[in-house]
Structure formats: C-alpha cells, structure tokens
N, C-alpha and C positions, 0 to 999 in steps of 0.2 A: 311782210314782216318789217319792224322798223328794228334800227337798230343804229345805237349811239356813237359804235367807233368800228373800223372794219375787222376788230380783235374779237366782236362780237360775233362775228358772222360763224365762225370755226365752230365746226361740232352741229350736231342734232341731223346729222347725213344719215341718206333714203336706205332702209330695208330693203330689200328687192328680189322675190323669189322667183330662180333662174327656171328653164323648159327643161326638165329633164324628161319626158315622156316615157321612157322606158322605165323610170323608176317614179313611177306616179304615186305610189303610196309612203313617196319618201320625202318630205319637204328639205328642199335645199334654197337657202338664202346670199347673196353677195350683200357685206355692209357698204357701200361705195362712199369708202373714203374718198377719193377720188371729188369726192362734189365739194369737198373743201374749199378754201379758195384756190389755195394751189397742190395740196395733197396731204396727204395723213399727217407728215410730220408737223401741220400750222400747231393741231393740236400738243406736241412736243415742247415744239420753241412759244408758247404760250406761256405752259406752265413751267419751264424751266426759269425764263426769262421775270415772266411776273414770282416765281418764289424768290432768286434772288434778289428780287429789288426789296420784295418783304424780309428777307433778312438780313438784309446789308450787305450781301457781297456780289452785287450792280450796283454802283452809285449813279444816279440819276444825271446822264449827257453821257455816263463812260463810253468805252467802247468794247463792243460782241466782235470775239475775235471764235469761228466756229469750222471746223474740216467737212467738208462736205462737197459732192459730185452732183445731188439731187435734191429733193424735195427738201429735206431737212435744212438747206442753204437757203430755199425759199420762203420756207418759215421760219428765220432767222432774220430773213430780209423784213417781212411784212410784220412781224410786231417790232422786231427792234428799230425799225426805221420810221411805224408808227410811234414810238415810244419815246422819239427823239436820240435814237443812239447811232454812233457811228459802227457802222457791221464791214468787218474783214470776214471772206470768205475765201478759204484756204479747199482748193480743188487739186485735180488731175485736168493730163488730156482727155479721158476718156469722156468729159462732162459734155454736153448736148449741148446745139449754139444755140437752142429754145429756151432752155434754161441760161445757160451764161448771158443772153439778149436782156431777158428779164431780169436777173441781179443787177444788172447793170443800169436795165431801167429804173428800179430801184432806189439805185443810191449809194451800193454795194462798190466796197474796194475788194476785185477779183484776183487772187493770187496763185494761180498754174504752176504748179511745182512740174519740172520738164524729165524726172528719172524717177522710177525705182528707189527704195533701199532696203537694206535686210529682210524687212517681212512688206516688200511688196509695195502699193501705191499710197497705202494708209498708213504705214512707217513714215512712207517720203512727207507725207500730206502733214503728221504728227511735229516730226522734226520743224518745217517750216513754220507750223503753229507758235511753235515754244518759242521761235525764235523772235514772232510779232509781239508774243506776250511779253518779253523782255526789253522789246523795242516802245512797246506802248502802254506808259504808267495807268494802273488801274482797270486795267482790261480785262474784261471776264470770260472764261471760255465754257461753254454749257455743257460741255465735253459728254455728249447725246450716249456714247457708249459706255460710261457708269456713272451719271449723273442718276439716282432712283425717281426724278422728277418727271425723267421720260417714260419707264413704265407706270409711273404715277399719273400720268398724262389720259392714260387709256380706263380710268375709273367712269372718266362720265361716257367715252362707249361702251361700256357695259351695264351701265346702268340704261341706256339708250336701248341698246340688245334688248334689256328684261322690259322696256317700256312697249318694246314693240312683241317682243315674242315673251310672255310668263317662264318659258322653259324653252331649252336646250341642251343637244347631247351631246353636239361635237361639238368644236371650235377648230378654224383650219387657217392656217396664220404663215405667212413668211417670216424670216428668220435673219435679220442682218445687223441691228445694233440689240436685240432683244428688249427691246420693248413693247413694241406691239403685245405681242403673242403672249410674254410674260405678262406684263401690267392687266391685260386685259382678262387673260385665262382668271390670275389669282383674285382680281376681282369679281369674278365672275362665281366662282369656286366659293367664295363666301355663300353665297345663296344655292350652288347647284354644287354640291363636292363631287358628285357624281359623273361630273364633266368628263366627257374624253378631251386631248387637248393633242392636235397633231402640226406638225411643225414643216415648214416645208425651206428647203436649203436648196442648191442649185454643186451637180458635181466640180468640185475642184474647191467644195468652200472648208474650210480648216473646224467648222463650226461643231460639227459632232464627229471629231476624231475621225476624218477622212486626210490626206495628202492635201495641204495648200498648191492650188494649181493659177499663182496670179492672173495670170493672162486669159482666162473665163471672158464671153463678152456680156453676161449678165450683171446687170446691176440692180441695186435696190433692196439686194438680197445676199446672202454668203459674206465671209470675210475672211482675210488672210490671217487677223488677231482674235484673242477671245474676249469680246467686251464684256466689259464686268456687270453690268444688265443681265444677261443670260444665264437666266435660271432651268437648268436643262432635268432639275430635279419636277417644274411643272407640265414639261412635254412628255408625255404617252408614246409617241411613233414620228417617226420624221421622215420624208421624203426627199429623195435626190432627181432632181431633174439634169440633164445638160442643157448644156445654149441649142442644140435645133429642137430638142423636146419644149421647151419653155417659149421658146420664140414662136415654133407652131399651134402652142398651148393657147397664144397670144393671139394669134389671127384666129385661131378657130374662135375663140370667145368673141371677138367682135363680130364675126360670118354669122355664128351660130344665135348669139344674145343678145345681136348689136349691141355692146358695151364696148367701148374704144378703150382702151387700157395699154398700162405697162407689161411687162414680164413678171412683173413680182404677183400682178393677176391673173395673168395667162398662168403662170405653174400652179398658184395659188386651186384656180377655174380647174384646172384636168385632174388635181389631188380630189377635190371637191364628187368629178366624178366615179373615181375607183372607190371614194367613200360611201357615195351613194349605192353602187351593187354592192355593197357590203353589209350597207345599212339594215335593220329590220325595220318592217312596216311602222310607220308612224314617226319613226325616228326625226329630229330635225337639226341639219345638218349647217353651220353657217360659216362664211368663208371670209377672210377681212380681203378687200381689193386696194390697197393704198394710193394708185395714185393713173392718171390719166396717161391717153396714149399719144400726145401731142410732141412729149418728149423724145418719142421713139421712132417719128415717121421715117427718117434715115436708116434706122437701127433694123428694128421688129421689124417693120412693114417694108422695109427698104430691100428689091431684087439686090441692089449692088451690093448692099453690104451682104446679102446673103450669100452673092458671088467668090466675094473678094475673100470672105473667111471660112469658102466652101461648105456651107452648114449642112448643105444636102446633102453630101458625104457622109456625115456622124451617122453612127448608127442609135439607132432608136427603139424602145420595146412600148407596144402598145399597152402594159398594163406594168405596173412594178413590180417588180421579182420583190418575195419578200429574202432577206438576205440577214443572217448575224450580226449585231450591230457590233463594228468595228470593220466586216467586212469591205476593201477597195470597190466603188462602184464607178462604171464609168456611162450606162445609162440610168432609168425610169428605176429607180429601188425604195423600196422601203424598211423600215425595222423598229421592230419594239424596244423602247429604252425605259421602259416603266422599273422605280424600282432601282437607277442609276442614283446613286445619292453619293455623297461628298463623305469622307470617311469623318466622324468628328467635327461636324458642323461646330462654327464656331457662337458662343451664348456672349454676348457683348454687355457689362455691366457698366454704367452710368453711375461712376462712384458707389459708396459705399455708408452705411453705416458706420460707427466706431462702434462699436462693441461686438460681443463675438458673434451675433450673427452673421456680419458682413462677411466673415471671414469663413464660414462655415458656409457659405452660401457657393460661395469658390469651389470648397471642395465638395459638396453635393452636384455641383454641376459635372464635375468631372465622373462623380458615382454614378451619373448619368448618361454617361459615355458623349459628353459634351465638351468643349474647349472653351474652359472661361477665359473671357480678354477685360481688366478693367481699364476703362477712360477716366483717367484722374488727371487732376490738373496741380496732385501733391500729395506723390505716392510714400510719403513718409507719414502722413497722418495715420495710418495703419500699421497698428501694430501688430506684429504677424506676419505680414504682407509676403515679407521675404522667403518665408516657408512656404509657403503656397505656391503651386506649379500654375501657376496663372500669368499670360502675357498681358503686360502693360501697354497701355494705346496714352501715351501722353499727349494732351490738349487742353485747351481752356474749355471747359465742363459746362462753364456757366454763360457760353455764344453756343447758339443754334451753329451758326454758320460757321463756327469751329468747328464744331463736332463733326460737323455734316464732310466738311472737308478733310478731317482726318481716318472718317470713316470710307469717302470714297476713295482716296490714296490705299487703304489697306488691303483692303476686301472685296472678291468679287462676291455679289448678289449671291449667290447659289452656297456660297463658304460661311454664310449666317443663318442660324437658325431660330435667333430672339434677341431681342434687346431689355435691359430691366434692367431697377437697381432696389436694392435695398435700404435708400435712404429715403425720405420723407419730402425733401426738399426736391429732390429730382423727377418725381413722377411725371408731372406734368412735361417734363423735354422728352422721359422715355416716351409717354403718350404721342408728342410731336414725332420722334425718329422713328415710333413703331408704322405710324401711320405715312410717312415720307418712306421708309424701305417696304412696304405692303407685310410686313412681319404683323403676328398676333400682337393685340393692345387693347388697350380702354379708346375710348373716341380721345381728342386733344381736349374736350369744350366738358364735358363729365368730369374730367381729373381737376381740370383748372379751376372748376366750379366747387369740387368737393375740398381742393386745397384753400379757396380764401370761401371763409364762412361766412361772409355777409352776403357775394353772390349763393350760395349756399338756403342761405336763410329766406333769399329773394324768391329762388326753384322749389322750396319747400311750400312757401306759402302759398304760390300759384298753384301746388297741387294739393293744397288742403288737407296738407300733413305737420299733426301737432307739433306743436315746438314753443319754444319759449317767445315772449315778446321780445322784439328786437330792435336797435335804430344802429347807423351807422356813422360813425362819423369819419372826417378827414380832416376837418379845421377843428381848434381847440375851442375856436368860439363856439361851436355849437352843443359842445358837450350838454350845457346846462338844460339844451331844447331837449334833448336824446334821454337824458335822465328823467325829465317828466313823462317824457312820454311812453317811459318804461319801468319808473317807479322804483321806489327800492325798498329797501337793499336792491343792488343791480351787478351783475358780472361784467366785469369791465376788459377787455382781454384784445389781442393781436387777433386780426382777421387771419394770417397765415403763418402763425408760430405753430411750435410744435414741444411735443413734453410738457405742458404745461406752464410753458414757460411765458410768464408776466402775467398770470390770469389773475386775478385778484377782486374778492367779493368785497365791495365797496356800499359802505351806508350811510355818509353823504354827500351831497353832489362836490366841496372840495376834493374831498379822499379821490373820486372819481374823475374829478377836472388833474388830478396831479395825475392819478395813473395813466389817465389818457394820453398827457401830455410827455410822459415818460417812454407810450409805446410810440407815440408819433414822433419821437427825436430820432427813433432807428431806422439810420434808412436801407443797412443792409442786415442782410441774418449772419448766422456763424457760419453758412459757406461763401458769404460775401455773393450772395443773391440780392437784389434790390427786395424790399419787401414793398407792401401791398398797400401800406402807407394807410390803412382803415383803422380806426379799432369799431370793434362790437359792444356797445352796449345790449345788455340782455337782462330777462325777466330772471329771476335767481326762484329756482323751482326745488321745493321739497320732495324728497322721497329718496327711495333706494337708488343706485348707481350700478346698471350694466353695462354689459359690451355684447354686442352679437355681433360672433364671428361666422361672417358668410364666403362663400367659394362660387362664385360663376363659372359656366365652362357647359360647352355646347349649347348655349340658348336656356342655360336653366340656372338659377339660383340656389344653393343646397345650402340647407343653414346645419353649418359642423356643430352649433353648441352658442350658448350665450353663458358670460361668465359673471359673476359676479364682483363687486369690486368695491371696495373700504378706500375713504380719503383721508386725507389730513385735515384736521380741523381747520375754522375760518382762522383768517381771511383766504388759506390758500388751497387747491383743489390738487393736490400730489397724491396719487394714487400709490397706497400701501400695502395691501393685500388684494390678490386675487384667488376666488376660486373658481372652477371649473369640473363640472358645470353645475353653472348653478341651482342650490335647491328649489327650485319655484314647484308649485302647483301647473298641470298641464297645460290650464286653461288661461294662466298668468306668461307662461311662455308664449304661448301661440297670440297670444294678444302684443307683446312683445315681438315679436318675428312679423307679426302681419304689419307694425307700423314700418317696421327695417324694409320691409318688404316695397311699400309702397316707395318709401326713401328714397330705395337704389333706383325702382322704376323712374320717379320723376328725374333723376341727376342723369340716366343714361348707360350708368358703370354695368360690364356686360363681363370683362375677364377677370378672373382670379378672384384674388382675397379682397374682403374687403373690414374693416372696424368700427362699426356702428356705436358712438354710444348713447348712453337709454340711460330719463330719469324715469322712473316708474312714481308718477303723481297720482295723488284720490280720484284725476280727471281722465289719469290712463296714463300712456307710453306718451313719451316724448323725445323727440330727436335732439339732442344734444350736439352733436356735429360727425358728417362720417368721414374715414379713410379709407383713400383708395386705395387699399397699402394691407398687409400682413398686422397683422396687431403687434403694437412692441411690448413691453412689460415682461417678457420671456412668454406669453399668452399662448404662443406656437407648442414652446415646451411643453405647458401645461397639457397640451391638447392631446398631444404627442404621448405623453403617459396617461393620459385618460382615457384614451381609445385609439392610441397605437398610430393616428393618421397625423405625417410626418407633412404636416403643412408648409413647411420650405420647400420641400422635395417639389409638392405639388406645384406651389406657385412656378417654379422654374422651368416643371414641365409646361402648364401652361404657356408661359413666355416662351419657349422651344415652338409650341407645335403640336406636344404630345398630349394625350387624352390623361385629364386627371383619374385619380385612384381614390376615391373617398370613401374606402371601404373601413369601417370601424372594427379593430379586432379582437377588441372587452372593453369593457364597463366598468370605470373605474372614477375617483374623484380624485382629483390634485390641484393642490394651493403653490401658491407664492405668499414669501411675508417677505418686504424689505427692511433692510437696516438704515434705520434711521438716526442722525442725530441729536437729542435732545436741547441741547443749546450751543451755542458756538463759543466758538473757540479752534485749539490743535488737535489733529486727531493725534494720540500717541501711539497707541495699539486696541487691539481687538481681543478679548481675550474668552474662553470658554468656546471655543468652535469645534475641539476633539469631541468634548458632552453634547453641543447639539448635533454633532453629526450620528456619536449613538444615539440617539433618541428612537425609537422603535417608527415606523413608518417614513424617516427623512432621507430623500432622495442625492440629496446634493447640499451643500452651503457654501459658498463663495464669498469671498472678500473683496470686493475691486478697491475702499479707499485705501488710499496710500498713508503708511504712518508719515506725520512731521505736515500733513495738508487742511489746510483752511476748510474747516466744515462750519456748519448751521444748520438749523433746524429747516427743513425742506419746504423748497421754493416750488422748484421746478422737480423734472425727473431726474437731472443731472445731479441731486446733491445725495441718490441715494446713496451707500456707502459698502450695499453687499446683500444678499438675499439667502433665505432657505426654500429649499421645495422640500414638496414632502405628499402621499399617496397614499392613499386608502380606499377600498369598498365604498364607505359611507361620509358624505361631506362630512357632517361632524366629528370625524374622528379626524377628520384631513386639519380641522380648526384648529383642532386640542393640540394635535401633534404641532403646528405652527408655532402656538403661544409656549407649550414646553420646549422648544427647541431655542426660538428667540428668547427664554427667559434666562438661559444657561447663556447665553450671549451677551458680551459687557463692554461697551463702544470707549474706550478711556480718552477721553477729552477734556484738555486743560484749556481755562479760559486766557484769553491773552492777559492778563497781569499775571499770569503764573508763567508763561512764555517768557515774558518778557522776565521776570526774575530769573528763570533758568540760564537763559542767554545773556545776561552774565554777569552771572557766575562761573559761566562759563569762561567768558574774557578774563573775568578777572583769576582765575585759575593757570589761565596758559599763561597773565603776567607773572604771579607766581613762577 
C-alpha cells in the first residue's frame, strides 16, 4: 500500500479471531490496535490534532503541550511533529525508557513531574501542564480525557469492525481516558443497538465508583480522575482485574496466541474469555487490544519487577465473582451497571429563537425531566429568559471552537443528553456539535445543504427532483446571465435567509440586478453569522403554496400532515394564513409527500422535523426549498390542535435520545390568519380583539406589535403584527371562523405626516 504521509498509515488494523477451542461455536476476535504505528491512541492525536487545526484553535507551527505516560504521548509525537509542531510531553516516573527513547527520538520536549498531588500522578502531571500552557503563547492542549474528538476518533474503527464482521454482540474494551470503548460502542450502537458493551478497569481505579488506590502498577487503563469522555451510561458490565491477574492475563495471551501485547490486552484477552463461556452459540464476541508489548518487557514480562513488587503473592480468582456494583473488589470481579444513568441529563440549546417558541421550548425540556442549558452569546435578547429555570453556558455562539471549548469546560460526556436549538440560523453548528459529541443529529453536509439553497438546488437536481429553474449568482455582473437563463418574471432571493426575508418576484432584469445587489451588500445576518454571499435566481412557478411537515426518527420518515398556505401578493411572498391540514384530494397529497419524500432522501436529513415547502404546478409538486428545522408560522401549534401531536415535545425528545410519540389523538382542522399591515406608517393601537376572541371556533389572538412602532405592509415574516387561531371539524368552517374573526380586528395606523403633526403638537403644548 502507498501512502502520502505517515498520518496515513494509522487505522484500517487486522481482525484477528483468537483459539478458543473450548468454546468453538463462539467467535471471538482481537481488533489489534496495536499494528498502529505506535498504538491505538495515533488514531486519537489524529483527530484531535487535525480538528483543531480545522477550527482554529491549533495555529499552524503552534505548540502540542499533552499529559501522557503512553501511547497517547506517542501519537501526539508522530502527527504533531509530522505536522510541523513543537510537542511538550508532560509524563510521570512510571513511563517506560521504550517509550521516553522514542519521544525523544521524536523531537519531543519530555517533562517528568517527580511527586504526586492530591488525586495522584494525573493531578501532578495536570498541574505541570497548565503551567507550560501559561509559559507557551498559543499552545494547545488536546486534553485526550474530555476533548469528544477522542471518542470521535474510534468511528472509523467501527466502521472497520462492520467492514470486517456485518454483525456483533459484544464489545470488550479497556477503560482509562474513555474513549476507546465509548466512541466506539456508540458508534457501533447506531447500526447494532443491540450491542452488549463491557468495560474492563483494573482494581484500585476510581472509574466505576471503586476506592482510588494510586500506586496500581497497571497502566493504559483505570484512573485516579473521572474524565469527562466516560460515558458509563453506554457500558453494560465492567470488569476489575488487579496487577498479578492482568499481568498474567498478559503472558498467558502472548504463550497462548502469540500476540506480544500490553496489560491493557492482557485483562482486555482473559475478560474476552469468561465471555466466551458465557456466550451462546453463534455469538460473536470482539475485544479492542490497544497497544504492543515492547513497552512492557521490564514491567509484564519482567521476573524482577514481578519480584520487587511481589505480584505472586496477590491473590487471584480464576473466574470473576459477579459482585453489586458499587461493591469493594480487590481481585477478578464483575458487575452489571446497565441502566446507571445520570439523574437529569443535561439538553444543551445553541441559542434560541425570539418568539415564544424558544422560550417554551426551555420549559418543555424540563416537562421532560431534562436540564435545559442555553449557549448564548446575548442572553438578553430573550425575553422571558429570566423566568425560566434554565442554566446559561455563555460563549461566542457563532465560533465552532468557542462553543466547543466552553462545552468541554462544563460538562462531562455522560451529563448530556442532546444538543438543539430552536433557531434557524443555528442548525448547521448543532448538526456539527451533535456529530463532534456522538449525540443524536442530522449529518453536518444535509443541514448545510438544506440551509443555503443553491447547494440545495444543486442535490435536488442530481436527483431528479422537480423544482424550479435556477442559477446562482455571487458577482453582480452576472446577474443579467442568471436572468436569461431563468427567464421571467424570476424570484430573486438570499441563498440562506430565512422568514422570507429579501425575497422579492422581480420582472425585469434591473428590478433583479438591484435586488441582487441589495442581498450581495449583506455580508452578515441578524445573528451576525457571515452569510452565504449567493443569491438565487429562480423560475417563479404558479400554483397553490404548501408546506409538508415531516418527522424522522428510527430510520423512517412519518409525514404528520401537509398544510396549506395563502401569501401576500407580488412582489412579496409573506406567508399569511395557514391551514392544517390541508383540504387536498388523497391522491393530490400523496403526489405531494412522495416528491417531499424523494427531497429529504436526496439531502440525507434522517432526525426530527423537518419543513418542506411545495408549489403544486399543472406539471406536479415542486420543491420550493426545505428546512431542517420545526416549521415556524406557529405550524407546530396548528398541528398540536389538529391532532393533539405536540411537535416540540417531540423534536426535543429526539435531540435527547428518546423515541418519538407521533401518535395522533383526533381529527380536527386549524388555521392561523396573521395580522397584517396595510400601509405604513405608526401603529397606534389594535382595536376589536375582545369580539374576535368571541367569535365561536377562535382559539387564541395575540398581539405582538407594539403601539407607537414603525409598521408596513409586509416584507418579511418579521412585520407580522399578531395572529388568530381558530379550530374546527371541517377546514371550511376553520376559513370562515379566521375572516370573521380578523374582520372585528382593526390595526390603527397613522401615516407619517399625521405623526409628525401629532409630535408637535405635542411640543408645542408642553411650550404652552
């Protein structure tokens, strides 16, 4: 095999199914991490190292300042030193002169902390860290025990697992920064939920609630701290070995399988076989080996050292006692932890909408028996905010490597149970952190595609799903080409706006060259996101206007309902009444769902909600653009009183973990009508809202404009001014009840030269 740089070599290590002859009708496998270049962890300091260069926090020459005894020092060495960086490598005495030889060969600055402190060799080793970090501008620390890069690291061994074996029952894994065994299980667990998942620790290790006993001569495995990796909600059962059971574990796997190894394979090797008599026929059982025995010849294989720290003394039990877990063990134990979960996992939200879903979203999480936390970067933009029993995580929202860094400061792995947010503009980062913490998500490359609509436009057409003609532009010079080639009248709009905001049906190619040029001046949105610097021109397509609201969740598409939906006249596309659901013929729906259908397939989108919308042309359905996102318009509500499924609830659950409920519990129709408008000027007041609230069938009518504020006839979604809902049996009655309720509604707005005469008159009164 060739290969470009030695960064490549890491990973695609041998299957290897070990002699168990006694248990012949049981397949058991060693992964031999170990054929690495230097051992499991290359694949760690890979992808730790290569994500933060992609997100900026490694500057290219900086310097890799990293705590480590083992392997993980070595693959710290070999990509950061390929990579051009200078690597601090902060150790103990405990570390091998095989390994210290080789950092050193390296290029590695090696720094032996010579004591103890509070919790042991990894406090000492922490402290002296912090202190390089302080001493060396710009240095990054990949900090392996809750960086989520490291269990993110073990995706492509598990995708390797399923390339070699289609299926698997167990998985049997050491246990010391939790990655391995997490990253890889929860990978794994996507395609096989079935999985058992058992964890192997060594006595004296603080890991699953036993006594921290520093002075253990095992390494590679157990720890004095709990790293925030360790997710002890995806381990099943965990085994305790001590140093003569592991060390003997050690030789017997080289005697027995000739495989030269560490301790971390040796325990790994003898859990491997009390699983096997356990196993039922057919079962297949696989073990991860991390790392070679070259380190250990002193140690493992060494008479002296076995002498000096009398291991042949320790007592030993040939098979594990199974034992309660929390029980003191001081040999061979096992215990079931299944079922151990974190009281109130915490639901971590990525900003927020402004309007009142965001804020109701807060509190459904907690009706959930969830702990919402929001990540805002301007936690006054909420209003509400302060009522709500929800912790704030401040940070800059709109950096990857912000967030990323204030999420590992906070939180260990196992104290999350999702990431989301409720605004529009955000998906694509939650997409990024859901997939960087192994939490439920969309893919990162489906969100980003479905938020800018020219790549959008690009995946639609490759999959031969209707849609409007389209061109794209960047430069203003090109607009005039984009126009021909898309004819008009033409929609002219932002590739990644949202609300409808700056869309505008343009009919001729000026009108179109100025709109263009209007969306290409903005170069950030209203979260002060950079935008996408596209616009779209497009074919401007007749017919009715729907929305199909679909729900992903276990590998399946469940279409809740498609709604119907009234605009605003040209030039502008403000969406002003919805109903749901809509009155179609059967055969008119299902022609509508099967193009939504095909949509979500080509873009990838797999979790939650999602907001398709549909021109329905003489030619058919047409994809208009989708979101990956909850429908906004209050469309949840509608759904909500039309057949009772509380589509917030759900999405949240999904982003937790938990299995949706899309159980429908009547048969009902409900609308939205907005208040709009009709010319500008000041709004003064609102008046007849008591009579449309009697109105027979009206659910609700809210007011959001403020009296004394700047309105206009509607642009965007932002200029709506307040809504009715309203419910019935039969859409038609749901219509009627809308326009009788909106007609008792009387929006009083003064034009600015009546403003301005008020105002003063007003002066001149107070001179008075």
């Amino acid at each position: 095999m060739l290969f470009d740089s030695v960064r490549d070599v890491i990973g695609r290590t041998p299957l290897v199914r070990l002699r168990f002859d006694q248990f012949a009708d049981v397949e058991v496998y060693a992964k031999l991490e170990m054929q690495n270049p230097f051992g499991m962890k290359d694949r760690v300091a890979r992808n730790i190292i290569l994500s933060a260069r992609r997100t900026g926090a490694l500057l290219p020459g900086a310097p890799i300042v990293e705590s480590s005894s083992g392997t993980m020092a070595l693959g710290v060495a070999l990509v950061g030193r390929s990579l051009g960086h200078e690597v601090h490598i902060v150790t103990d005495p405990r570390i091998d002169r095989i390994t210290m030889a080789k950092l050193r060969a390296l290029g590695c600055d090696v720094h032996v902390v010579q004591a103890m402190s509070s919790h042991g060799w990894q406090s000492a080793r922490i402290e002296r860290l912090e202190q390089l970090m302080a001493d060396l501008p710009g240095a990054f620390w990949p900090q392996q025990y809750r960086n989520p890069d490291n269990p993110g690291a073990y995706r492509d061994l598990a995708r390797e697992i399923l390339d070699d074996l289609d299926r698997i029952d167990v998985l049997v894994g050491s246990v010391g920064s939790g990655g391995s065994l997490c990253g890889s299980s929860r990978a794994l667990r996507e395609s096989l939920p079935g999985l058992r998942v058992v964890g192997v620790d060594c006595v004296g290790s603080a890991l699953f609630d036993q006594p921290d006993v520093p002075r253990r001569l095992q390494s590679g495995l157990g720890n004095s701290l709990l790293p925030q990796n360790l997710d002890r909600r995806l381990i099943d059962e965990v085994h305790w070995l001590n140093d003569h059971e592991a060390f003997a574990a050690t030789r017997d796997l080289a005697r027995e399988q000739q495989i030269f190894a560490g301790n971390t394979a040796g325990s790994v090797y003898r859990v491997l076989g009390d699983l096997a008599a356990r196993a039922a026929p057919g079962d297949r059982v696989v073990g991860i080996f991390p790392d070679r025995g070259d380190r250990y010849t002193d140690t493992v294989y060494g008479d002296d050292h076995w002498a000096e720290h009398d291991l042949a003394a320790m007592a030993t039990a040939a098979t594990p006692e199974p034992v309660a877990y929390g029980t003191v063990v001081s040999t061979w134990s096992r215990a079931e932890i299944t079922g151990r979960a974190v009281d109130q996992a915490h639901l971590l939200f990525v900003e927020s909408n402004t309007s009142g879903t965001g804020m109701l979203a807060l509190r459904t999480a907690r009706e959930l028996g969830l702990r919402p936390v929001l990540a805002t970067s301007k936690p006054e933009r909420y209003a509400g905010l302060a009522e709500m029993d929800c912790e704030l995580l401040l940070c800059d929202t709109n950096s990857i490597a912000a967030l990323r860094a204030a999420i590992q400061l906070r939180f260990r792995r196992e104290e999350l149970a999702g990431v989301t947010t409720t605004s529009e503009f955000y998906v694509p980062i939650v997409a990024d952190l859901a997939e960087w913490l192994g939490l439920p998500g969309n893919p990162v490359e489906a969100t980003a595609t479905c938020r800018d609509k020219s790549a959008l436009r690009v995946r639609l057409r490759e999959a031969g799903v209707r849609q409007p003609r389209f061109a794209s532009v960047t430069d203003s010079a090109d607009l005039a080409a984009a126009v021909e080639e898309v004819g008009l009248p033409c929609v002219v709009k932002p590739a990644d706006d949202s609300g409808s905001n700056d869309v505008l049906l343009c009919h001729t190619v000026a009108q179109a060259a100025e709109q263009a040029a209007r969306i290409l001046a903005v170069l950030v949105n209203v979260r002060g996101l950079p935008t996408a610097g596209t616009v779209l021109v497009e074919e401007y397509l007749e017919g009715p206007e729907f929305s199909v609201e679909m729900f992903s969740a276990a590998g399946a598409a469940h279409c809740v309902g498609i709604t119907a939906k009234s605009v605003t006249g040209s030039p502008y596309f403000v969406e002003s009444r919805h109903v749901f659901p809509a009155p179609l013929p059967p055969e008119t729906a299902e022609q509508i769902e099967h193009v939504v259908r095909l949509a979500l397939d080509a873009t990838g989108v797999r979790l939650g909600a999602t907001h398709t919308e549909v021109r329905l042309t003489d030619a058919g359905p047409a994809i208009i653009e989708i979101n990956p996102r909850l429908a906004g318009g209050m469309i949840p509500e509608l759904v909500r009183h039309a057949t009772g499924i509380d589509l917030l609830a759900q999405q949240l659950r999904v982003a937790a973990g938990l299995p949706a409920r899309l159980v429908r519990e009547h048969a009902r129709h409900a609308g939205i009508q907005f208040l709009l408008a009709d010319r500008p000027g000041v709004l003064r007041r609102v008046d007849g809202v008591p009579a449309a609230e009697s109105v027979p069938g009206v659910e609700r009518v809210a007011v959001t404009g403020r009296p004394g504020a700047q309105v206009r006839p509607a642009r965007n979604a932002y200029d709506r001014l307040g809504h009715v809902i309203a419910g019935h049996p039969e859409a038609g009655a749901v219509e009627r009840t809308l326009d009788l309720a909106v007609g008792e509604i009387h929006l009083v707005v003064e034009d600015a030269a009546t403003e301005t005469r008020r105002q003063e008159q007003a002066v001149e009164g107070r001179a008075r």
